[in-house]
C-alpha positions, 0 to 999 in steps of 0.5 A, a space after each residue: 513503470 518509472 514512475 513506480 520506481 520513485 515513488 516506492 525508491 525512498 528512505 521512509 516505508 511506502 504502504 502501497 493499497 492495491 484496490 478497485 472502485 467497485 470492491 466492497 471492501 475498498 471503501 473500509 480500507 480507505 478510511 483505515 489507510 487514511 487512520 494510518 496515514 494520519 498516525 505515520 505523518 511524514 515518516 511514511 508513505 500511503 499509496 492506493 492504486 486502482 488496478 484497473 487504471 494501473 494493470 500493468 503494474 498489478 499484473 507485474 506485482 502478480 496482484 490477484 486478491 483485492 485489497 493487497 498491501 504491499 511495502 516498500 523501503 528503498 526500493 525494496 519489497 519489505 512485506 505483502 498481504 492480501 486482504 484487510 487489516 486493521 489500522 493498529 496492525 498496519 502502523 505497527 507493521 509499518 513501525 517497523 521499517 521506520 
């Protein structure tokens, strides 16, 4: 998990996507989360990270509802939300740890 440590222990908002290859709703998000990524450049981060190759991690952030979305500035968990969103309300979330 040092790793995790280092990817989300960074001065830009790290959006963290929490998904499975097999959810249905995955793939919508990932072309939302690509939108989003693309509108934020370098002023933010966007991680997905596929739980059943990562469980330690999910079962650690108490990940139970896919997709869950999770950021991250400083190291520090700054909002959270289970479930889809649409890309305008995460860069305007996002927006706001920038």
């Amino acid at each position: 998990m040092s790793k995790f440590g280092e990817l989300i222990d960074v001065e830009i908002p790290v959006l963290l996507d929490f998904y499975t290859e097999w959810s249905d709703q995955s793939e919508p998000m990932h072309l939302i989360l690509r939108d989003v990524a693309a509108a934020l450049g370098d002023k933010a981060k966007v991680i997905k990270i596929d739980v059943e190759k990562n469980q330690e991690l999910a079962e650690a952030l108490r990940v139970k509802t896919l997709p869950t979305l999770i950021i991250y500035k400083d190291g520090e968990m700054k909002w959270r939300q289970s479930g889809e969103q649409d890309a305008n309300t995460l860069i305007g979330i996002i927006q706001e740890y920038i």
